[in-house]
C-alpha positions, 0 to 999 in steps of 0.5 A, spaced: 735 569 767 728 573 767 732 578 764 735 573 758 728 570 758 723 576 756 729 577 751 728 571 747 720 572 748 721 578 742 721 576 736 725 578 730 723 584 729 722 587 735 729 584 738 732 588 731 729 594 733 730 593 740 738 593 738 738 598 733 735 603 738 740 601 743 746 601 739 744 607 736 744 611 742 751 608 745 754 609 739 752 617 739 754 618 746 760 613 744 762 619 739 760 624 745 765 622 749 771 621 745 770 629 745 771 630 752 777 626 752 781 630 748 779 636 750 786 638 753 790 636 746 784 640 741 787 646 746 794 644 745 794 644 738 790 649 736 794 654 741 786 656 745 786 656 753 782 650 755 776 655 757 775 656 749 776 648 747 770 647 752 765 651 748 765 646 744 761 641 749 756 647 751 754 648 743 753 641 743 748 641 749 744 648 747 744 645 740 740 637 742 734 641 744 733 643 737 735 637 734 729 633 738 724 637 736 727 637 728 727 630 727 722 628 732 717 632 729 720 628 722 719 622 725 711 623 727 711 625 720 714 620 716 716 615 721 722 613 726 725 607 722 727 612 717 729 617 721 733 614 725 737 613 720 738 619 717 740 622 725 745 616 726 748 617 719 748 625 719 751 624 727 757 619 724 758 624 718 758 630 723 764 627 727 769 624 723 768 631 720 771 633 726 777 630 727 779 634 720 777 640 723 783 646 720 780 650 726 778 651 733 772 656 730 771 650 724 771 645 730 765 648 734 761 649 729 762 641 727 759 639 734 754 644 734 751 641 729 753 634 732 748 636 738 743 637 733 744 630 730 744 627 737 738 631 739 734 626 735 737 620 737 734 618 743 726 621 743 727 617 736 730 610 738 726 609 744 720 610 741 721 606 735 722 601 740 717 601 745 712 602 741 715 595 737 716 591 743 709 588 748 707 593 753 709 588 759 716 588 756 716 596 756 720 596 764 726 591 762 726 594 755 727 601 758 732 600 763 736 597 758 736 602 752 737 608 758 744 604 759 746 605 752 749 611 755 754 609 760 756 603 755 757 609 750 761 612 755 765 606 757 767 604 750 769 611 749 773 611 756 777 604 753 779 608 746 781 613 750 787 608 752 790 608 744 790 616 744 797 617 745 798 612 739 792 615 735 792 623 737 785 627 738 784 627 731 784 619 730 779 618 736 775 624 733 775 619 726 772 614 730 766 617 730 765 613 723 764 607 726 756 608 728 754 609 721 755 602 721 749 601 725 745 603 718 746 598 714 743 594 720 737 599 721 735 598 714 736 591 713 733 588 720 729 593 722 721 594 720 717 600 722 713 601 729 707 598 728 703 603 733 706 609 728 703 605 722 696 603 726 696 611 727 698 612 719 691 608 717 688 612 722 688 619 721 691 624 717 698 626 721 696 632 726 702 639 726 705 639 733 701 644 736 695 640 734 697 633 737 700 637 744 693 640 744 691 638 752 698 635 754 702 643 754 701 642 762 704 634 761 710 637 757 712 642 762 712 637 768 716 632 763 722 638 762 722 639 770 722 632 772 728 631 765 732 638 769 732 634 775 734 627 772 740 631 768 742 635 774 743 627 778 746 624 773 751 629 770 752 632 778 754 625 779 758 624 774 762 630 770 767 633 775 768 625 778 774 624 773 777 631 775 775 629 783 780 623 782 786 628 778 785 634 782 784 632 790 787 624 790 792 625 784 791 619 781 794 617 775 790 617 768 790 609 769 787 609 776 781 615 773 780 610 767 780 604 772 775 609 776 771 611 771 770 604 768 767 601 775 761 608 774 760 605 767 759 598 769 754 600 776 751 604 771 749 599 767 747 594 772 742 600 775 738 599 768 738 592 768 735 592 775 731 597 777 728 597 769 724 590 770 723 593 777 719 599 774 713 594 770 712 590 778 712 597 782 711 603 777 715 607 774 714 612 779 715 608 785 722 606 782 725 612 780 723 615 788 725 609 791 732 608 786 735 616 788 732 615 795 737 609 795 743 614 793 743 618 800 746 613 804 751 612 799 753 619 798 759 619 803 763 613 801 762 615 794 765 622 796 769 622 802 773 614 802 781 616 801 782 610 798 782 607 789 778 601 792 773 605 796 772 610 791 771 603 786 765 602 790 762 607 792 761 610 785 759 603 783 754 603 788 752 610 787 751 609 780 746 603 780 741 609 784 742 613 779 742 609 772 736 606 776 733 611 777 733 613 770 731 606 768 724 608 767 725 614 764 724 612 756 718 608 757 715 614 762 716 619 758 713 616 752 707 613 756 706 620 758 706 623 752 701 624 747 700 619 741 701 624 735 707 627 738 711 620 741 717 621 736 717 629 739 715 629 746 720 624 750 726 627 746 724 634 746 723 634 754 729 631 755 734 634 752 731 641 755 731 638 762 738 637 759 740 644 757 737 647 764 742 642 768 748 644 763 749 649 770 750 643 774 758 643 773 759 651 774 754 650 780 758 645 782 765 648 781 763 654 786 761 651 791 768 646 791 772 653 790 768 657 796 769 650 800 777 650 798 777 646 793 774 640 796 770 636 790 767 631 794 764 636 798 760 640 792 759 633 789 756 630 795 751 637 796 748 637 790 747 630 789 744 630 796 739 635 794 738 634 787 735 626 790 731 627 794 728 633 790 728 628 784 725 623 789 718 628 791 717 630 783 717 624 781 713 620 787 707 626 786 707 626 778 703 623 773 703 616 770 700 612 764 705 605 765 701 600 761 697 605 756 696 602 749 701 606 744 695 603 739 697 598 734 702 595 740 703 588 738 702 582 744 707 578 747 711 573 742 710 566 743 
């Protein structure tokens, strides 16, 4: 109730820019995803080992980076509503594009330049919304659009159910569907007022001129975004192969597994978000991965469908809680003049340096004999508390004016 009550306290155009943000960021990794559920099918028809297929999600991660940086330098130019724009238009067109692809060289060189599309995303979208919203609503906020992730992925994961009716090509062409969000964007959605308070200030200032002093926060920013990535990514991606490989579950029951991830995920965002403005967006993400340690063995070592059910329910509520107050932190911390970069920037570099995670991950289960939960529970044991003491001993600005920020509503 406090949840839908603090909703209702927007008003209209903060609550638009609230769900454009949010849809915009479910729907990227909506299209995301439908990629890693065809993998298998791309490499049977292309006639390509599974390995090459695979390139396809690595050009995709090294390419966001760019793509923060690009768009997010552009939407401290010219503004975030119009540049949300531009990225979820460019990211819908780049792939349905993909689902026609004559070749496997075509195909990456599509979801390459979908990572560069889906880089501006998240910086863009999290700060046109904060930078909307009262600074009091920053936490649930938070906490809600970093859930848009796991509820692209769950959407994703109920499309996959009609591949065998539609091909990889048809879930590819699915992609589209998001472009819908820009007739929303531009007919619901108005421009943050702290970018239009920044705008009748001052002349706009070049990248380095606005990091001047911040480089220091911006390095910790990368390394707390690389722990980040390495918790959610060590608990996530080998979890389907996990269930396929050592427990030999039907594709039904992976679904089946991979839904109750997604719905944990979702709930960690919606509890630990409003937690993060009562306690503090440090003590929140130290306390929610902290929380992870003693689930680690039912998540990774039950022997049964329903146990395995709640320990990645329960798992997740952690670590999506942890990351709850991950998009108000970084745009707190972040430089006025570069807010539309910084928080974009850092995180899809942090999410680069953990794209390691699954081959780390696979080594250790191979030199354990296989065993998956073994290397899943290792590598998420001491990604949380390392995350725990980074974030615990790390800066914070909960609270602080982004300028032009709007008071409560009502």
């Amino acid at each position: 109730m406090v949840i839908i009550d603090e909703l209702r306290a927007l008003n209209g155009p903060q609550r638009a820019a609230f769900f454009a943000s949010l849809l915009g960021w479910a729907l990227d990794a909506f299209d995301y995803f439908l990629l890693v559920f065809v993998l298998k099918d791309i490499a049977h028809d292309f006639h390509a080992d599974i390995a090459a297929v695979n390139w396809a999600l690595f050009l995709t991660l090294a390419a966001r980076p760019v793509g923060a940086l690009v768009f997010g330098r552009l939407s401290d130019r010219y503004g975030r509503r119009p540049m949300l724009m531009v990225v979820v238009g460019l990211y819908s067109v780049l792939a349905i594009a993909s689902a026609f692809s004559p070749t496997l060289l075509v195909l990456l060189t599509l979801r390459s330049l979908f990572g560069f599309a889906m880089g501006g995303v998240w910086g863009i979208g999290a700060s046109l919304a904060l930078e909307t919203i009262p600074a009091k609503s920053r936490g649930l906020i938070s906490g809600i659009l970093q859930e848009g992730y796991p509820m692209g992925y769950f959407l994703a994961a109920i499309a996959n159910l009609f591949l065998p009716t539609i091909g990889w090509r048809g879930m590819l062409a699915l992609g589209v569907l998001p472009a819908l969000l820009i007739f929303y964007i531009h007919r619901s959605v108005h421009e943050s007022p702290a970018w239009k308070a920044g705008a009748t200030r001052a002349p706009r200032q070049s990248f380095f001129q606005a990091m001047k002093g911040g480089w220091k926060m911006l390095a910790y920013a990368v390394v707390l975004m690389t722990c980040f990535n390495f918790f959610s990514h060590g608990t996530q991606d080998l979890y389907p192969q996990f269930l396929q490989v050592q427990h030999k579950y039907s594709a039904a029951v992976v679904t089946a597994l991979t839904l109750c991830l997604n719905v944990g995920a979702i709930l960690g965002g919606f509890i630990f978000g409003p937690l993060s403005e009562r306690i503090g967006r440090r003590r929140t993400m130290a306390i929610a991965a902290l929380l992870a340690l003693p689930l680690i063995p039912l998540w990774a070592f039950s022997q049964t469908a329903l146990m395995l059910a709640a320990g990645v329910f329960l798992i997740q509520i952690a670590v999506q809680g942890a990351w709850a107050a991950v998009p108000a932190h970084l745009n707190e911390l972040s430089p006025s003049g570069a807010r539309g970069t910084f928080p974009g920037l850092a995180y899809q570099l942090g999410n680069l340096f953990a794209a390691i995670n699954a081959t780390l991950q696979t080594s250790v289960m191979k030199a354990h004999h296989g065993d998956y939960g073994f290397a899943l529970a290792v590598v998420a044991g001491v990604v949380a508390v390392v995350l725990a003491l980074v974030a615990w001993f790390g800066p914070e600005a909960k609270g602080v004016s982004f300028g032009g920020d709007p008071e409560p509503a009502g």
